[in-house]
C-alpha positions as CSV (number, residue, x, y, z in Angstrom):
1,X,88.8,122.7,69.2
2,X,89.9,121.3,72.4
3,X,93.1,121.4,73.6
4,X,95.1,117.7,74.9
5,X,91.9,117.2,77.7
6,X,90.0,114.0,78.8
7,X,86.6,113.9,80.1
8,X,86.2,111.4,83.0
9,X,82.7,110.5,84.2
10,X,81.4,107.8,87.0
11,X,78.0,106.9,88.6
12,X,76.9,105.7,91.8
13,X,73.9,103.1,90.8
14,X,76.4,100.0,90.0
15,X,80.1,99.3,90.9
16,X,80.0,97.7,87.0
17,X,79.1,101.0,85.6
18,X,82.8,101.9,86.5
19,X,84.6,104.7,85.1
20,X,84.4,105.8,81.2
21,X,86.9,108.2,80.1
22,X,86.7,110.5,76.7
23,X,88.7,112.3,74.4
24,X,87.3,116.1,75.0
25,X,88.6,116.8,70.9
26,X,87.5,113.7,69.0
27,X,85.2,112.3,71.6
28,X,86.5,109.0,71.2
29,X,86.0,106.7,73.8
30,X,89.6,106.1,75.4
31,X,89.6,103.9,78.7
32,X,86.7,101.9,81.2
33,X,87.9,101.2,84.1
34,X,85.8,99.0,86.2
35,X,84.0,98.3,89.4
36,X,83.4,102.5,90.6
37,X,80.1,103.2,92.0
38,X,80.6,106.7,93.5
39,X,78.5,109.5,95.3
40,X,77.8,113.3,94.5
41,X,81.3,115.1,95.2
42,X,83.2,111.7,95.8
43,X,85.3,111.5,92.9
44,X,88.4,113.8,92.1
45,X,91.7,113.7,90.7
46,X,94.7,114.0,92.5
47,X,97.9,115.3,91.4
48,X,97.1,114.7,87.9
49,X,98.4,111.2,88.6
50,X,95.2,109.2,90.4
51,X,91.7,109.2,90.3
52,X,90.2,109.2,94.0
53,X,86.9,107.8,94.6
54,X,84.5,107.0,97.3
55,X,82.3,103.6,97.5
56,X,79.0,103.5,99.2
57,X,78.0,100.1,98.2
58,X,79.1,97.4,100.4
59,X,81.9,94.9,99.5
60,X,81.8,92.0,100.0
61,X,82.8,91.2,103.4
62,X,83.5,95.0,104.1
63,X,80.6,96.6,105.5
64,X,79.9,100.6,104.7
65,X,82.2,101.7,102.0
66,X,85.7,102.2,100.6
67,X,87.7,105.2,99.0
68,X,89.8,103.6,95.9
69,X,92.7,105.1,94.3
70,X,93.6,104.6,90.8
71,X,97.3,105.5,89.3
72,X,96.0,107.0,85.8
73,X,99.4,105.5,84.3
74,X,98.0,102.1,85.0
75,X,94.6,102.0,86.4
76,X,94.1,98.2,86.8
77,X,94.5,97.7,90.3
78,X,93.3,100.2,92.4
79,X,94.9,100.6,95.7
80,X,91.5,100.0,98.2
81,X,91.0,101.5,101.4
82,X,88.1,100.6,103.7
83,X,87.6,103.8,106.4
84,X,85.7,103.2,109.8
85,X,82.7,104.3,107.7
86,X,80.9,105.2,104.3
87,X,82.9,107.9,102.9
88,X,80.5,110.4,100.7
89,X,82.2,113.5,99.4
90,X,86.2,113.7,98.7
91,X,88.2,116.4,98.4
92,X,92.2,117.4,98.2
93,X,94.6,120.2,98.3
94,X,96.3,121.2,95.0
95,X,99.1,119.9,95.8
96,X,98.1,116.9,97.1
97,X,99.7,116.3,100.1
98,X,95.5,116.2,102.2
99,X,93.2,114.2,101.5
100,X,89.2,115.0,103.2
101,X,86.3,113.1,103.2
102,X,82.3,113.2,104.9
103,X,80.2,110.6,106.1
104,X,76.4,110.4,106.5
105,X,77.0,110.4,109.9
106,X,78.3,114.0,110.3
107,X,81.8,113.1,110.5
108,X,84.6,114.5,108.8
109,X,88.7,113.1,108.5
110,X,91.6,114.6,107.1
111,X,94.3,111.6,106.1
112,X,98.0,112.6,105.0
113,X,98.3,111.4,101.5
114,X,101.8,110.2,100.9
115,X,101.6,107.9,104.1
116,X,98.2,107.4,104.6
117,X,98.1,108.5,108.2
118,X,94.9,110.1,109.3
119,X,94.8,113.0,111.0
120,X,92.1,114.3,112.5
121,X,88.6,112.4,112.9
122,X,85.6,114.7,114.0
123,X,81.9,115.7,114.9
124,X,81.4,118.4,111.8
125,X,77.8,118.2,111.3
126,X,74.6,116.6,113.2
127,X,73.2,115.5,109.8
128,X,75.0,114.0,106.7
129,X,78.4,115.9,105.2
130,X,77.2,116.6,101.1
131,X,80.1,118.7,100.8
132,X,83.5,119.5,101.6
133,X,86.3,121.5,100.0
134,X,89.4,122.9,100.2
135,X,90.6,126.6,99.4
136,X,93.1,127.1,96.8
137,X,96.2,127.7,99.1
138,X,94.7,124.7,101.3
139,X,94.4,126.3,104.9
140,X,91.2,126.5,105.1
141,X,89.0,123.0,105.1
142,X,85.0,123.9,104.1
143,X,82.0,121.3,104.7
144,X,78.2,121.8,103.8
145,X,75.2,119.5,105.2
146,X,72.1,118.2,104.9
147,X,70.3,120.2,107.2
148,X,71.8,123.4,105.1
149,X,74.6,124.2,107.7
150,X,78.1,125.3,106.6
151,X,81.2,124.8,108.8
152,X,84.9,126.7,108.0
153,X,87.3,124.7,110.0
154,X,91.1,126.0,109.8
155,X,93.6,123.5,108.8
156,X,96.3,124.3,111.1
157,X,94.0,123.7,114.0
158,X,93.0,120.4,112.4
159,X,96.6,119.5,112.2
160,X,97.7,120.3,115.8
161,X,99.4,117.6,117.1
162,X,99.0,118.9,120.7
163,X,95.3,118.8,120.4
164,X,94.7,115.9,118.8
165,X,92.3,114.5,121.9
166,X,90.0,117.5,121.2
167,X,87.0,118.2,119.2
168,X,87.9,120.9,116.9
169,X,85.8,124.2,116.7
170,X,85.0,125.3,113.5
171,X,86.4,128.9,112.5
172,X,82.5,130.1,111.3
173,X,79.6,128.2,111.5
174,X,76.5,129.4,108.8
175,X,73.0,128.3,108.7
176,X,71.2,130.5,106.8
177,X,70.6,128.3,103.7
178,X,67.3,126.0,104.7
179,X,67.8,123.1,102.4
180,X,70.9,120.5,101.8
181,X,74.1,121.9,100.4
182,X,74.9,120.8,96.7
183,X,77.6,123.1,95.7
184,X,80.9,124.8,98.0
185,X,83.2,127.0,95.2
186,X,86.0,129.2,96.9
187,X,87.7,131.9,95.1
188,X,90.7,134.7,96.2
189,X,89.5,138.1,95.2
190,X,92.9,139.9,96.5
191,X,93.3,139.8,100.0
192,X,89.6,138.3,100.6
193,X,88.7,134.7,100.2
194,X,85.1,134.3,99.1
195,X,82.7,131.2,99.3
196,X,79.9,130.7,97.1
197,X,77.4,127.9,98.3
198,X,74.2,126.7,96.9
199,X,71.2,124.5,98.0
200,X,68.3,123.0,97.4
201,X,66.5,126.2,99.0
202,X,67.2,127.4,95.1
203,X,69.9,129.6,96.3
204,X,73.1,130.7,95.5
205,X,75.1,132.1,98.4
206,X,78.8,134.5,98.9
207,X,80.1,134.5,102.0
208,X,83.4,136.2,102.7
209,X,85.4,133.8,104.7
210,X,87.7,135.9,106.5
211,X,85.0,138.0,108.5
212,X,81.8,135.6,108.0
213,X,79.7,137.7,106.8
214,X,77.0,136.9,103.8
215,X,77.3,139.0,101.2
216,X,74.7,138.3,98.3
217,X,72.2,136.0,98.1
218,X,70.8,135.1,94.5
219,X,67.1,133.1,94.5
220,X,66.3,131.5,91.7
221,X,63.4,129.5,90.1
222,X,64.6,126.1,90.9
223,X,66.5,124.2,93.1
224,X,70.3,124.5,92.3
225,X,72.3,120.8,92.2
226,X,75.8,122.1,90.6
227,X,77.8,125.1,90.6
228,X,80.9,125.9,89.2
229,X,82.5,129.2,89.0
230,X,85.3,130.6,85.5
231,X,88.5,130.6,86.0
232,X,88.5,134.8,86.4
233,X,85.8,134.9,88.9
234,X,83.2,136.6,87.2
235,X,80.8,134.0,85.6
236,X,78.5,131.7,88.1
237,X,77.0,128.2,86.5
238,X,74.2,127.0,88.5
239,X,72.6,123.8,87.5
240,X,69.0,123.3,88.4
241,X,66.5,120.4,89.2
242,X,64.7,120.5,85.9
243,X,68.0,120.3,84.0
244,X,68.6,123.7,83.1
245,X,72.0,125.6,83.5
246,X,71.7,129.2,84.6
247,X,74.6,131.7,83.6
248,X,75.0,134.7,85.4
249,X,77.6,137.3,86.2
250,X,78.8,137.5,90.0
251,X,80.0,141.4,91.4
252,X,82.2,139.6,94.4
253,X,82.1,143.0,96.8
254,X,82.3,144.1,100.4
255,X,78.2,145.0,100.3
256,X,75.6,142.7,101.4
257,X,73.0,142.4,98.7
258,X,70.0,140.1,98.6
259,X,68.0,139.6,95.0
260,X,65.9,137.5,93.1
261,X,67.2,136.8,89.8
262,X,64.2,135.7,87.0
263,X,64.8,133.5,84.0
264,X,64.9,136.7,81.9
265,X,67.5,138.5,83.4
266,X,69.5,134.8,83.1
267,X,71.3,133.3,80.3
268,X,69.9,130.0,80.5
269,X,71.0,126.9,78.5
270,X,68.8,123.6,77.6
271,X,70.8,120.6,76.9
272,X,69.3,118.3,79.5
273,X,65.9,116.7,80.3
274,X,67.6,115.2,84.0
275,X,68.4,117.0,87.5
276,X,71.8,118.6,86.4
277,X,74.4,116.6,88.4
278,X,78.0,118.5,88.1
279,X,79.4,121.0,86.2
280,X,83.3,122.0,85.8
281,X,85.0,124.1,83.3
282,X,87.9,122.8,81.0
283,X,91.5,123.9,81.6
284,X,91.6,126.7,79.2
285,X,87.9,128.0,80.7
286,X,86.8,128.1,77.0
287,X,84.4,125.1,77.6
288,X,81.6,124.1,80.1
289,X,81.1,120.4,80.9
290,X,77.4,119.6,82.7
291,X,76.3,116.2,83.5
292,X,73.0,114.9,84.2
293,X,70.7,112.1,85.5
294,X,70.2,111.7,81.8
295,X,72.8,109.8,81.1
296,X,74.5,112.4,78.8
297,X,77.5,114.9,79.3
298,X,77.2,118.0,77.5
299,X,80.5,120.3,75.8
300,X,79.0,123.8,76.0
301,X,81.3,126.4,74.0
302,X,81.3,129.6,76.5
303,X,81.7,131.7,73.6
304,X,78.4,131.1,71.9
305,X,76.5,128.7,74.2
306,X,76.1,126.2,72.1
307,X,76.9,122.3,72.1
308,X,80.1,121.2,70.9
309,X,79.5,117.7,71.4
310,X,77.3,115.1,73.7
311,X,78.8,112.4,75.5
312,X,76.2,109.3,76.4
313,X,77.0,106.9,79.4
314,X,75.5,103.5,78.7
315,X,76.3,102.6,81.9
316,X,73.8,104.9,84.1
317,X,73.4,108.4,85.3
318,X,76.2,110.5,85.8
319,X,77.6,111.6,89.2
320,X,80.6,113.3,89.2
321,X,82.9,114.0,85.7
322,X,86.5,115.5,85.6
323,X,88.5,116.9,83.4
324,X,92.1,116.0,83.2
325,X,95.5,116.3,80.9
326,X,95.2,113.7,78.2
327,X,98.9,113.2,78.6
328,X,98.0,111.5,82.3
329,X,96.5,108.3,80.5
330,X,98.3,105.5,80.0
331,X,99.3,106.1,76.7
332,X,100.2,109.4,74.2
333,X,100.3,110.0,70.7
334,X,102.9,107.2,69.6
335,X,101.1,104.7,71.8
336,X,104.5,104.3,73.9
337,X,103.0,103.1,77.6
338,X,104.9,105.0,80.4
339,X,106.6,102.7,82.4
340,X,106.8,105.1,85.5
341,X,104.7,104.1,88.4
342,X,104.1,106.8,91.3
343,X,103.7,105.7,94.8
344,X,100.4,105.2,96.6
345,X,99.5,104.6,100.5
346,X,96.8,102.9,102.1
347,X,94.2,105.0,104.3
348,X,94.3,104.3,107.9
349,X,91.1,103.2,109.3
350,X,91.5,105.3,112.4
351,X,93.0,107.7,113.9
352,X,96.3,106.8,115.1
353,X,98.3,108.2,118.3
354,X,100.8,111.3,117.7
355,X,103.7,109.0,118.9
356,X,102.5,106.1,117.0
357,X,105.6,105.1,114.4
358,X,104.4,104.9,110.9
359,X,105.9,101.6,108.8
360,X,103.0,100.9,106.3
361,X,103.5,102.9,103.3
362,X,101.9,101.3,100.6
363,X,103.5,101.1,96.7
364,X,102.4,99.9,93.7
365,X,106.0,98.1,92.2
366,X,107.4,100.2,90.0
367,X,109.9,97.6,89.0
368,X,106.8,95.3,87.3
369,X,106.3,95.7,83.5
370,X,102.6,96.6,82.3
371,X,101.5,93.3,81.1
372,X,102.6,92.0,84.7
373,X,99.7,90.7,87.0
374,X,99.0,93.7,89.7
375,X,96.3,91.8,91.1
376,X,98.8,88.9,92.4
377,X,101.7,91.2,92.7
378,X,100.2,92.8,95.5
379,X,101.6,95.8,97.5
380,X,104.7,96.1,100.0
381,X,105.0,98.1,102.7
382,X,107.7,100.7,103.4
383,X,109.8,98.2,105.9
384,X,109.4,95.3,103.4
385,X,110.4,97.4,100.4
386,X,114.3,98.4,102.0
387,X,114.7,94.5,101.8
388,X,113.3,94.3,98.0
389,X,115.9,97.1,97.5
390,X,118.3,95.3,98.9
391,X,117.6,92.0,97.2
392,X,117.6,93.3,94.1
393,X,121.0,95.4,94.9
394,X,122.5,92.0,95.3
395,X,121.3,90.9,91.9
396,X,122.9,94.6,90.1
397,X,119.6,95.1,88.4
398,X,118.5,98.3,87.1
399,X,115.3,97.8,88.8
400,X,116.9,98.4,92.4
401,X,118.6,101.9,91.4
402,X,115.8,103.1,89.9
403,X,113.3,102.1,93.1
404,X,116.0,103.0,95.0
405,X,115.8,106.7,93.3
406,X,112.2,107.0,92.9
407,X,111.6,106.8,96.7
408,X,114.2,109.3,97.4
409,X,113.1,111.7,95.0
410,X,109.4,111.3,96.1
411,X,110.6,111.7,99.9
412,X,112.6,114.7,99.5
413,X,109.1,116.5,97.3
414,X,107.1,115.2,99.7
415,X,109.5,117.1,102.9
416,X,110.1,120.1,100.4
417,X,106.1,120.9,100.0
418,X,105.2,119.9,103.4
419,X,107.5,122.9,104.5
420,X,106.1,125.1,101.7
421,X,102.8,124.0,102.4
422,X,103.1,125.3,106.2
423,X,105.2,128.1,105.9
424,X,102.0,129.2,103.4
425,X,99.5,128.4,105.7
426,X,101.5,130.7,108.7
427,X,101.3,133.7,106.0
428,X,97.6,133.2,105.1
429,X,96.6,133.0,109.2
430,X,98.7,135.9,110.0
431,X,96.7,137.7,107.2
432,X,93.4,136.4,108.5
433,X,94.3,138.0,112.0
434,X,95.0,141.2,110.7
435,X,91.8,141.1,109.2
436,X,89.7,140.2,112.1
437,X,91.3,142.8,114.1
438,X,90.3,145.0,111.6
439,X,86.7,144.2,111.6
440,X,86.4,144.4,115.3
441,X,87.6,148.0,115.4
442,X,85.4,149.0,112.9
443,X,82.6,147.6,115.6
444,X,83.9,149.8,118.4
445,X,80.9,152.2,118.4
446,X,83.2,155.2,119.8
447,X,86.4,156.8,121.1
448,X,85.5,160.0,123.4
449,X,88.9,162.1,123.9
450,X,88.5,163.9,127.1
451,X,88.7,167.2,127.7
452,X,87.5,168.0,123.6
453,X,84.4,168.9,122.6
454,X,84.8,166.2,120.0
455,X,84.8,162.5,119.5
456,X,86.6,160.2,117.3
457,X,84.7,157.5,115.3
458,X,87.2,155.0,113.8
459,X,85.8,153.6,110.3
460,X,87.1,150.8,108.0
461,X,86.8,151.6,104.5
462,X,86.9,149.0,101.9
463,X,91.0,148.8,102.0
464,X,93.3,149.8,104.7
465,X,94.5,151.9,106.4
466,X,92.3,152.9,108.8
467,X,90.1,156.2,108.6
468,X,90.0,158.7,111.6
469,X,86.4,160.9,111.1
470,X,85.4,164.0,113.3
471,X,81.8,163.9,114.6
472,X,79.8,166.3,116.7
473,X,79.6,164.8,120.4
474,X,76.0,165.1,122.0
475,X,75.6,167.8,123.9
């Protein structure tokens, strides 16, 4: 039915409703981890090896909130990381090397995963960030409001070092939607990079990112609360306030459009009687997963719209769900625990000064077995964990050559997709320049040749290269 997926679910009423983790195939219940009270858009996975998520209850002492990070392969202590501020929505590039997150407060911060280093701390909105997103190739950083705004903010400008005392200026700034943001989805449609946004206006917006211009707009009944977009680009899921999920077909082109799309035209699927919360689509895009204030997640099969199975959370309304590898949990098919333990770093708290040295990588100790104590192991920082190395070196135990490895090979991936990473980001910018010279000819009105009876009107059309037209002059 399904293939080797895990359905992962959290709320945000009670840190004791924690995290409750499924079996997509047999729906058996497979892991709880505890004490995870997160907001819409605050929870996501990372790498396929942690579960990110923001708090916005206080704890104890701690006043505001914390993001905690979970390795999957042995989620009992989460690494916990108290920011300057409540942290609402979370959001990381595919290969994990960023990590984003919004306040209430309008602010927005970009942290370096490996070390924890943040790097950038800014002003995005006047009113409360509800979303923020990445694009696929991770050079562009996107963040939607409260008050209905939308900000595109370029990642190579938030990562200049040289500018590092400035407020960054967003790359396109939208306001057109006139309700909160509930939903950012970015998609590549060949050369173009395309937003979809939707709102508690009950609209579904497509923006094209490059130029900035809207495209469609789609009004529906209800206010939207979720989208999520297939894998291919064609199919829109927009969940509503009364619990329904609307499915529609998206034409992603250069026109603007504007309509108003009635149930009828819709296909429309009832599964809920709660505000849907999230939607996503499973790995193979053969299954829709849509969560609710019911308490319930619903398996939709794409092929004939029907429920596959239901998924009850006795533990509260449902926030945020993922779908993940079943091979990421602690344990496969022969029950064999993997004994593997991939390095984590504590979050800075602020932002720290370009010439600042960096000696606090945090690490969960690989060298521990499972049915070791993590809560009183604690965590070592990157200058403390040379002279664990060595220690154990002195010893001859297995355990130092295998630390000893593991950092290496994590520090020479980390330096191999940071260059990647970059060089990526120089193509996509370069491509986005080209573009934006191209629309700015297309808005020079006119090119008079003198001494001709004629003028020349440059036009775009929808693919380079450029078009030269012959048009009368006025007499």
């Amino acid at each position: 039915m399904v293939r080797e997926e895990a359905l992962v679910v959290c709320s945000d009423k009670s840190l004791g409703a924690g995290i409750t983790i499924w079996d997509m195939e047999s729906g058996d219940h497979l892991l709880h981890i505890p004490t995870c009270a997160s907001p819409s858009h605050g929870f996501l996975c990372l790498r396929n090896q942690f579960l990110v998520a923001s708090q916005i209850h206080k704890h104890g002492s701690f006043g505001g909130g914390a993001i905690f990070i979970w390795p999957l392969n042995k989620p009992q202590a989460p690494v916990r990381s108290y920011p300057i501020e409540a942290v609402g929505p979370l959001s990381c590039t595919e290969d994990g090397l960023y990590l984003a997150g919004g306040a209430p407060s309008g602010n927005a911060y970009v942290w370096e995963v490996l070390s924890g280093r943040m790097l950038k701390s800014w002003r995005a909105h006047h009113k409360s960030v509800n979303c923020i997103a990445f694009t696929a190739d991770g050079s562009i950083l996107i963040s939607g409001s409260d008050d209905g705004s939308i900000c595109i903010w370029s990642m190579i400008s938030l990562l200049d070092v040289a500018d590092c005392g400035n407020m960054p200026s967003s790359f396109h700034s939208w306001s057109e939607h006139t309700s909160s943001i509930t939903g950012l989805v970015s998609v590549s449609e060949s050369s173009n990079y395309v937003l979809i946004s939707s709102s508690m206006d009950g609209t579904c917006k497509v923006w094209d990112i490059v130029s900035g211009r809207l495209l469609q707009t789609q009004d529906f009944s209800q206010a939207i609360t979720a989208i999520s977009l297939d894998p291919e680009g064609q199919l829109l899921f927009s969940g509503s306030v009364d619990g329904r999920i609307f499915v529609n077909r998206v034409d992603i082109g250069l026109e603007e459009n504007s309509n108003t799309i009635s149930d009828d035209q819709l296909i429309v699927l009832n599964g809920h009687i709660g505000s849907i919360t999230a939607l996503s689509l499973g790995m193979s895009g053969l299954w829709l997963i849509s969560a609710s204030e019911d308490c319930t997640a619903c398996l939709w099969n794409v092929r004939n719209w029907a429920v596959a199975r239901r998924f009850t959370h006795a533990k509260g309304q449902i926030t945020n769900l993922l779908v993940i590898p079943r091979s990421s949990l602690p344990f496969v098919e022969n029950n064999q625990r993997v004994s593997y333990q991939p390095r984590v770093s504590l979050l800075d708290k602020y932002q720290q000064p370009s010439n600042t040295s960096r000696g606090t990588v945090a690490i969960l100790p690989s060298y521990c077995s499972l049915e070791d104590n993590l809560s009183t192991a604690g965590f070592s920082t990157s200058s403390s964990m040379n002279n664990q190395i060595l220690e154990l070196e002195q010893r001859s135990t297995p355990a130092a050559i295998q630390m000893k490895v593991e950092t290496n090979v994590e520090n020479r991936l980390w330096a191999t997709s940071m260059t990647r990473h970059m060089t990526d980001m120089s193509k996509h910018l370069r491509s986005r320049l080209l573009d934006l010279m191209q629309c700015r000819l297309v808005s020079t009105p006119k090119i008079d040749c003198p001494g001709s009876g004629k003028g020349k009107k440059l036009k775009v059309g929808t693919s380079p290269p450029l078009r030269v037209e012959e048009t009368e002059s006025p007499a």
